[in-house]
DRENDO-1510 file (C-alpha; in Angstrom, 1 decimal, always signed):
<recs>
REC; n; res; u; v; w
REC; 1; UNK; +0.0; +0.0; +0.0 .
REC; 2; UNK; +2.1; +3.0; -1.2 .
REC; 3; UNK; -0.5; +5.2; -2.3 .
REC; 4; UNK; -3.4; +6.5; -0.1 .
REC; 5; UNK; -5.6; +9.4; -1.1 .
REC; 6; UNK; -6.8; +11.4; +1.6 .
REC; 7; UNK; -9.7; +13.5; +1.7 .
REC; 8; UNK; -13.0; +14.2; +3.6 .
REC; 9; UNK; -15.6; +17.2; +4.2 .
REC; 10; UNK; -14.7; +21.0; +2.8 .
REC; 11; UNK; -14.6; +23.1; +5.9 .
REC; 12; UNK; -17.6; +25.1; +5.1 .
REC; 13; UNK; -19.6; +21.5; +5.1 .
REC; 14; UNK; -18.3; +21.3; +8.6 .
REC; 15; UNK; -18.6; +24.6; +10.1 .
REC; 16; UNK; -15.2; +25.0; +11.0 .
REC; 17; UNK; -13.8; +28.4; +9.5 .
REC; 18; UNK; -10.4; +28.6; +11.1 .
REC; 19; UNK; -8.0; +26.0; +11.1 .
REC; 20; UNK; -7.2; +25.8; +14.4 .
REC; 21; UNK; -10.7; +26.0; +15.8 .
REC; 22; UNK; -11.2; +22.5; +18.1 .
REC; 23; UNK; -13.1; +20.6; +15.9 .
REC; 24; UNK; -10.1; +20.9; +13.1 .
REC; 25; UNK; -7.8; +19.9; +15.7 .
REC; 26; UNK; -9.9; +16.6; +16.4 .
REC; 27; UNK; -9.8; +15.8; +12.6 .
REC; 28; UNK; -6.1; +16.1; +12.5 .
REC; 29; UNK; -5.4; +14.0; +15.5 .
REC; 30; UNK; -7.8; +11.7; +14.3 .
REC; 31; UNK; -5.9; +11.8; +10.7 .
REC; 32; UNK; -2.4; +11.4; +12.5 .
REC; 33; UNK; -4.0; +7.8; +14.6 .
REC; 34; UNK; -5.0; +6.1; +11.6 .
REC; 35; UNK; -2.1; +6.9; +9.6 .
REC; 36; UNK; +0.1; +6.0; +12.3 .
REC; 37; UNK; -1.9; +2.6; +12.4 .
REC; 38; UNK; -1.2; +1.8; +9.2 .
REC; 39; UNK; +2.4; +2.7; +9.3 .
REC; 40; UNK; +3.0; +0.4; +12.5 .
REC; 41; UNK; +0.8; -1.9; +10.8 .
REC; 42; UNK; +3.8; -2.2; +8.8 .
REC; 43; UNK; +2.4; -0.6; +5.2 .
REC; 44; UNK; +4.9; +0.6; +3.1 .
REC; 45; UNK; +3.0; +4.0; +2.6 .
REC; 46; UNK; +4.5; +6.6; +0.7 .
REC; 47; UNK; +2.0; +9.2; -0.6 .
REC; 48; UNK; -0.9; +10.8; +0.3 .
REC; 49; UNK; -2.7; +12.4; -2.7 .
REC; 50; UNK; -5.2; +15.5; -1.8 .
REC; 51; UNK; -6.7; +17.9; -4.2 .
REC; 52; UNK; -6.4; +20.8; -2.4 .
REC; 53; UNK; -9.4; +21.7; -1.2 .
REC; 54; UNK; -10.2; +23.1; +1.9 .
REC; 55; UNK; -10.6; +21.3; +5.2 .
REC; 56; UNK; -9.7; +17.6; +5.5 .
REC; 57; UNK; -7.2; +17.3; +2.8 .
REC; 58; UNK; -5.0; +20.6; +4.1 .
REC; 59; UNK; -5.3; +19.6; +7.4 .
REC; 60; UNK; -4.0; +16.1; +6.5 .
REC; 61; UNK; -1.9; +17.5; +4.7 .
REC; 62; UNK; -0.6; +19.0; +7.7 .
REC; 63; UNK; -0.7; +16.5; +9.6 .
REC; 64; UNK; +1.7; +14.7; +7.3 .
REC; 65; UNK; +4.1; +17.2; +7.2 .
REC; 66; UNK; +4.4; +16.9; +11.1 .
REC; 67; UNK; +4.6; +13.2; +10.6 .
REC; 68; UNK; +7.8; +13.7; +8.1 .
REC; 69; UNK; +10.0; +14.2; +11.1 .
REC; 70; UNK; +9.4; +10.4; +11.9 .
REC; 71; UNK; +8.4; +8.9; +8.7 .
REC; 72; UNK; +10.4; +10.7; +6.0 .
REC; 73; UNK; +9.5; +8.7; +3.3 .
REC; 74; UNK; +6.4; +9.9; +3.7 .
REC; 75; UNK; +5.1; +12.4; +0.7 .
REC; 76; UNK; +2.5; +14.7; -0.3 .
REC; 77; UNK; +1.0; +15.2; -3.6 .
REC; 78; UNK; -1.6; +17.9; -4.6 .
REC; 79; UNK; -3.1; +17.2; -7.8 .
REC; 80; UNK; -6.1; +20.0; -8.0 .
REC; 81; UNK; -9.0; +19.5; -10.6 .
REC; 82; UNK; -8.2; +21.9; -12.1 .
REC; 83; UNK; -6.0; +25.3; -12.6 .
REC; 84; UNK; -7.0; +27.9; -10.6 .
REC; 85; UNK; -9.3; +26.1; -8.0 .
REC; 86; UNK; -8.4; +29.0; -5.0 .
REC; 87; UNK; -8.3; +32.1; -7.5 .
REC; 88; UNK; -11.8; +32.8; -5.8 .
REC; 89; UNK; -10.6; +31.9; -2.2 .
REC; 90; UNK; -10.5; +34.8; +0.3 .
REC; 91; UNK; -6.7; +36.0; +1.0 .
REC; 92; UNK; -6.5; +34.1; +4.2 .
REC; 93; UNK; -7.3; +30.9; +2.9 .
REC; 94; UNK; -4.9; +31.7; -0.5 .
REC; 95; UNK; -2.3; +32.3; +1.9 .
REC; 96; UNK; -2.9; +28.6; +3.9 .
REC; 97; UNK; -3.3; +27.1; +0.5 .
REC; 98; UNK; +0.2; +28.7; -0.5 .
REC; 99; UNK; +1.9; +27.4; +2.9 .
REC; 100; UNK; +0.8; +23.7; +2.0 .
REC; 101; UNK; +1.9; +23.7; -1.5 .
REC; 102; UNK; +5.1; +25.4; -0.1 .
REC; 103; UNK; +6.3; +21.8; +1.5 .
REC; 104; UNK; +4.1; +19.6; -1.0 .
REC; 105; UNK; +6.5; +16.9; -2.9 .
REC; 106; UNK; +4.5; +16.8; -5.9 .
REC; 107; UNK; +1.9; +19.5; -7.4 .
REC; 108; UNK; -0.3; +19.2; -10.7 .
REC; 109; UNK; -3.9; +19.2; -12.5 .
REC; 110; UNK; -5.9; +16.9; -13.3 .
REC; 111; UNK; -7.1; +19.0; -15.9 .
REC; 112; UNK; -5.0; +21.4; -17.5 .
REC; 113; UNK; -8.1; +24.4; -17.5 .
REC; 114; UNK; -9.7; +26.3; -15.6 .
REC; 115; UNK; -12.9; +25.4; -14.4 .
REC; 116; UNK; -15.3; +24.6; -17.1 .
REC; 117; UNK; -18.1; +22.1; -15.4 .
REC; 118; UNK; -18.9; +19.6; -12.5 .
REC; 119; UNK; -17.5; +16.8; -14.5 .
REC; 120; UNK; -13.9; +17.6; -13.9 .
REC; 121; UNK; -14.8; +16.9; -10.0 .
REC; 122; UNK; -15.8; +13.6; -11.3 .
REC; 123; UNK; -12.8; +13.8; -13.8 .
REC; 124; UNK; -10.7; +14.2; -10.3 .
REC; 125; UNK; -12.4; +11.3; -8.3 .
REC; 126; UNK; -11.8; +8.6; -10.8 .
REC; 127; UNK; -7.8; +10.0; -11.0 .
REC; 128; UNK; -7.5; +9.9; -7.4 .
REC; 129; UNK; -8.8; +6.2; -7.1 .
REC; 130; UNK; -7.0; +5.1; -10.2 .
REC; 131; UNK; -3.7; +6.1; -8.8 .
REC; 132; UNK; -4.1; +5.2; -4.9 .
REC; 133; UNK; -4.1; +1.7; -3.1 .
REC; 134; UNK; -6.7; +2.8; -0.8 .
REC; 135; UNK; -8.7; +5.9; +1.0 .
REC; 136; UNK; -8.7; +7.6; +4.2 .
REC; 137; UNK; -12.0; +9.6; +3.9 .
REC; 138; UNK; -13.4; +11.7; +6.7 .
REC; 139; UNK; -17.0; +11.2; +6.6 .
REC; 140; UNK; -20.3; +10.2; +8.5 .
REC; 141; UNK; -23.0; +8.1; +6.1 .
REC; 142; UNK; -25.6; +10.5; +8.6 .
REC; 143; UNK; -24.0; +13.4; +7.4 .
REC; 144; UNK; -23.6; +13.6; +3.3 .
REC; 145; UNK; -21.3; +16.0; +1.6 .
REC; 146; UNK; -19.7; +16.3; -1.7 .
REC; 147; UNK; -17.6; +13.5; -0.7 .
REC; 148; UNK; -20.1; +10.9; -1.6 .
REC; 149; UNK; -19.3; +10.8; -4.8 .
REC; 150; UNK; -15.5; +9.7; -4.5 .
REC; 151; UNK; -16.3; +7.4; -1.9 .
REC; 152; UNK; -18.9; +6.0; -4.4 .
REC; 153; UNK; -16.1; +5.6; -6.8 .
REC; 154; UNK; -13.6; +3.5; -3.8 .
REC; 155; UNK; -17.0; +1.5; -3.0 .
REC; 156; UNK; -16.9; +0.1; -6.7 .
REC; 157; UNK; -13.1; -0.4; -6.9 .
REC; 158; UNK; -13.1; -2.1; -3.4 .
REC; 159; UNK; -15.9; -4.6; -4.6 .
REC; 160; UNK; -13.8; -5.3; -7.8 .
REC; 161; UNK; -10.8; -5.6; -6.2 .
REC; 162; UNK; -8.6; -5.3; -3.1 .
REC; 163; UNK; -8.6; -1.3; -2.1 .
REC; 164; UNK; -8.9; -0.9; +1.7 .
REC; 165; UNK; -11.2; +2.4; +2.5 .
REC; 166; UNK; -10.5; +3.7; +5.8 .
REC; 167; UNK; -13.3; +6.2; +7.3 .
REC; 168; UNK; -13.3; +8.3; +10.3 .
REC; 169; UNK; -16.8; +9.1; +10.9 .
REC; 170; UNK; -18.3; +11.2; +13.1 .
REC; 171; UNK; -18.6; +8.5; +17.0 .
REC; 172; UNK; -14.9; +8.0; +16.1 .
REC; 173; UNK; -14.2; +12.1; +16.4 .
REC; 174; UNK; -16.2; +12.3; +19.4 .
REC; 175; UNK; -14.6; +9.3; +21.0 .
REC; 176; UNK; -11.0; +10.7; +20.3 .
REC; 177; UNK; -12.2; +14.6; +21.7 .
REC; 178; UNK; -13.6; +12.6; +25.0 .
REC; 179; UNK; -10.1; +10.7; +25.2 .
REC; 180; UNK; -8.1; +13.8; +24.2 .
REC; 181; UNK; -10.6; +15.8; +27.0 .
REC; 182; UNK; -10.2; +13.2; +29.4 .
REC; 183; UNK; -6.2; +12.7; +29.3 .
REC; 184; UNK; -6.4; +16.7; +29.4 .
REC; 185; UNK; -8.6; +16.2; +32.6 .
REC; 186; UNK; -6.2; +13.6; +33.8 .
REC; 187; UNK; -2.9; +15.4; +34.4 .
REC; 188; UNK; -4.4; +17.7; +37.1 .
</recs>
Protein backbone atom coordinates (compact mmCIF):
# COMPACT_ATOMS: atom_id res chain seq x y z
CA UNK A 1 0.00 0.00 0.00
CA UNK A 2 2.12 3.02 -1.16
CA UNK A 3 -0.48 5.24 -2.30
CA UNK A 4 -3.42 6.50 -0.15
CA UNK A 5 -5.57 9.43 -1.11
CA UNK A 6 -6.85 11.42 1.60
CA UNK A 7 -9.74 13.51 1.65
CA UNK A 8 -13.01 14.24 3.61
CA UNK A 9 -15.62 17.25 4.15
CA UNK A 10 -14.72 20.98 2.81
CA UNK A 11 -14.59 23.14 5.91
CA UNK A 12 -17.61 25.10 5.06
CA UNK A 13 -19.55 21.53 5.11
CA UNK A 14 -18.27 21.34 8.64
CA UNK A 15 -18.65 24.61 10.12
CA UNK A 16 -15.23 24.98 10.97
CA UNK A 17 -13.81 28.38 9.55
CA UNK A 18 -10.36 28.56 11.12
CA UNK A 19 -8.03 26.03 11.14
CA UNK A 20 -7.23 25.84 14.38
CA UNK A 21 -10.66 26.00 15.79
CA UNK A 22 -11.16 22.46 18.13
CA UNK A 23 -13.10 20.56 15.90
CA UNK A 24 -10.09 20.95 13.15
CA UNK A 25 -7.76 19.94 15.74
CA UNK A 26 -9.95 16.55 16.35
CA UNK A 27 -9.82 15.76 12.62
CA UNK A 28 -6.08 16.11 12.51
CA UNK A 29 -5.44 13.95 15.46
CA UNK A 30 -7.83 11.66 14.33
CA UNK A 31 -5.87 11.85 10.68
CA UNK A 32 -2.44 11.41 12.48
CA UNK A 33 -3.98 7.82 14.64
CA UNK A 34 -5.02 6.14 11.56
CA UNK A 35 -2.07 6.95 9.60
CA UNK A 36 0.09 5.97 12.34
CA UNK A 37 -1.92 2.59 12.42
CA UNK A 38 -1.23 1.75 9.22
CA UNK A 39 2.36 2.75 9.33
CA UNK A 40 2.98 0.43 12.48
CA UNK A 41 0.77 -1.92 10.83
CA UNK A 42 3.84 -2.17 8.76
CA UNK A 43 2.41 -0.61 5.25
CA UNK A 44 4.90 0.65 3.06
CA UNK A 45 2.97 4.02 2.58
CA UNK A 46 4.52 6.61 0.74
CA UNK A 47 2.01 9.18 -0.64
CA UNK A 48 -0.93 10.80 0.34
CA UNK A 49 -2.75 12.44 -2.74
CA UNK A 50 -5.18 15.55 -1.79
CA UNK A 51 -6.66 17.86 -4.19
CA UNK A 52 -6.42 20.82 -2.43
CA UNK A 53 -9.41 21.65 -1.16
CA UNK A 54 -10.20 23.12 1.87
CA UNK A 55 -10.62 21.31 5.15
CA UNK A 56 -9.69 17.58 5.49
CA UNK A 57 -7.21 17.31 2.76
CA UNK A 58 -4.99 20.62 4.06
CA UNK A 59 -5.33 19.65 7.43
CA UNK A 60 -3.98 16.06 6.46
CA UNK A 61 -1.86 17.53 4.66
CA UNK A 62 -0.58 19.01 7.73
CA UNK A 63 -0.69 16.54 9.63
CA UNK A 64 1.70 14.74 7.26
CA UNK A 65 4.05 17.24 7.20
CA UNK A 66 4.45 16.93 11.07
CA UNK A 67 4.62 13.24 10.58
CA UNK A 68 7.79 13.72 8.11
CA UNK A 69 10.02 14.23 11.09
CA UNK A 70 9.43 10.41 11.92
CA UNK A 71 8.44 8.88 8.70
CA UNK A 72 10.43 10.75 6.02
CA UNK A 73 9.54 8.70 3.27
CA UNK A 74 6.38 9.88 3.73
CA UNK A 75 5.13 12.39 0.67
CA UNK A 76 2.54 14.69 -0.33
CA UNK A 77 1.02 15.21 -3.60
CA UNK A 78 -1.61 17.93 -4.58
CA UNK A 79 -3.14 17.23 -7.85
CA UNK A 80 -6.06 20.04 -7.99
CA UNK A 81 -8.99 19.46 -10.64
CA UNK A 82 -8.20 21.88 -12.09
CA UNK A 83 -5.98 25.32 -12.65
CA UNK A 84 -6.99 27.91 -10.61
CA UNK A 85 -9.32 26.14 -8.03
CA UNK A 86 -8.36 28.99 -5.01
CA UNK A 87 -8.34 32.12 -7.54
CA UNK A 88 -11.76 32.82 -5.81
CA UNK A 89 -10.59 31.89 -2.19
CA UNK A 90 -10.48 34.76 0.34
CA UNK A 91 -6.73 36.02 0.95
CA UNK A 92 -6.54 34.09 4.23
CA UNK A 93 -7.29 30.94 2.94
CA UNK A 94 -4.87 31.65 -0.47
CA UNK A 95 -2.29 32.32 1.92
CA UNK A 96 -2.89 28.64 3.88
CA UNK A 97 -3.33 27.13 0.52
CA UNK A 98 0.22 28.73 -0.45
CA UNK A 99 1.86 27.35 2.88
CA UNK A 100 0.82 23.66 2.03
CA UNK A 101 1.92 23.74 -1.47
CA UNK A 102 5.06 25.37 -0.09
CA UNK A 103 6.25 21.82 1.47
CA UNK A 104 4.06 19.58 -1.01
CA UNK A 105 6.48 16.94 -2.94
CA UNK A 106 4.54 16.85 -5.95
CA UNK A 107 1.94 19.47 -7.37
CA UNK A 108 -0.35 19.15 -10.71
CA UNK A 109 -3.85 19.24 -12.48
CA UNK A 110 -5.87 16.90 -13.28
CA UNK A 111 -7.06 18.96 -15.88
CA UNK A 112 -4.97 21.38 -17.45
CA UNK A 113 -8.07 24.42 -17.47
CA UNK A 114 -9.65 26.31 -15.57
CA UNK A 115 -12.91 25.41 -14.42
CA UNK A 116 -15.29 24.59 -17.08
CA UNK A 117 -18.07 22.13 -15.38
CA UNK A 118 -18.91 19.55 -12.52
CA UNK A 119 -17.49 16.83 -14.52
CA UNK A 120 -13.92 17.59 -13.89
CA UNK A 121 -14.82 16.94 -9.98
CA UNK A 122 -15.80 13.62 -11.30
CA UNK A 123 -12.80 13.76 -13.85
CA UNK A 124 -10.68 14.18 -10.28
CA UNK A 125 -12.38 11.34 -8.26
CA UNK A 126 -11.80 8.64 -10.77
CA UNK A 127 -7.77 10.00 -10.95
CA UNK A 128 -7.46 9.94 -7.41
CA UNK A 129 -8.78 6.23 -7.06
CA UNK A 130 -7.03 5.15 -10.23
CA UNK A 131 -3.72 6.15 -8.76
CA UNK A 132 -4.05 5.19 -4.93
CA UNK A 133 -4.15 1.69 -3.11
CA UNK A 134 -6.73 2.82 -0.79
CA UNK A 135 -8.69 5.90 0.96
CA UNK A 136 -8.72 7.61 4.20
CA UNK A 137 -11.97 9.60 3.93
CA UNK A 138 -13.44 11.67 6.69
CA UNK A 139 -17.00 11.20 6.64
CA UNK A 140 -20.29 10.16 8.51
CA UNK A 141 -23.05 8.14 6.14
CA UNK A 142 -25.63 10.47 8.65
CA UNK A 143 -23.96 13.38 7.38
CA UNK A 144 -23.63 13.58 3.25
CA UNK A 145 -21.31 15.98 1.64
CA UNK A 146 -19.73 16.26 -1.72
CA UNK A 147 -17.65 13.51 -0.69
CA UNK A 148 -20.09 10.87 -1.59
CA UNK A 149 -19.31 10.75 -4.84
CA UNK A 150 -15.50 9.75 -4.46
CA UNK A 151 -16.27 7.45 -1.87
CA UNK A 152 -18.86 6.04 -4.43
CA UNK A 153 -16.09 5.59 -6.82
CA UNK A 154 -13.64 3.52 -3.77
CA UNK A 155 -16.96 1.53 -3.04
CA UNK A 156 -16.93 0.09 -6.66
CA UNK A 157 -13.13 -0.35 -6.94
CA UNK A 158 -13.10 -2.08 -3.36
CA UNK A 159 -15.90 -4.59 -4.59
CA UNK A 160 -13.75 -5.32 -7.82
CA UNK A 161 -10.78 -5.56 -6.17
CA UNK A 162 -8.63 -5.32 -3.06
CA UNK A 163 -8.64 -1.28 -2.08
CA UNK A 164 -8.90 -0.86 1.70
CA UNK A 165 -11.23 2.37 2.51
CA UNK A 166 -10.54 3.67 5.81
CA UNK A 167 -13.29 6.24 7.27
CA UNK A 168 -13.35 8.26 10.28
CA UNK A 169 -16.76 9.07 10.89
CA UNK A 170 -18.28 11.23 13.09
CA UNK A 171 -18.57 8.53 16.95
CA UNK A 172 -14.88 8.01 16.14
CA UNK A 173 -14.24 12.06 16.36
CA UNK A 174 -16.20 12.26 19.41
CA UNK A 175 -14.63 9.30 20.98
CA UNK A 176 -11.04 10.74 20.32
CA UNK A 177 -12.19 14.62 21.69
CA UNK A 178 -13.62 12.60 25.02
CA UNK A 179 -10.07 10.69 25.21
CA UNK A 180 -8.12 13.79 24.22
CA UNK A 181 -10.58 15.75 27.03
CA UNK A 182 -10.23 13.21 29.39
CA UNK A 183 -6.16 12.71 29.33
CA UNK A 184 -6.35 16.66 29.37
CA UNK A 185 -8.58 16.25 32.65
CA UNK A 186 -6.23 13.55 33.82
CA UNK A 187 -2.87 15.37 34.41
CA UNK A 188 -4.45 17.72 37.06
Amino acid sequence: MKVMTLTGYKSHELQIFKNDDPPALIIKAAIRKKIVELLEEGNDLEWILISGQLGVELWGAEVVYELQEYYPQLKVAVITPFLGQEEKWSEANKEYYEFILSQADFIDSVSRKKYESPAQFKQKNLFFINKANCLLVVYDDERPGNTKFILEIAKTKAEKQHFPIYTIDFYELQVLMEEISYNQNSDW
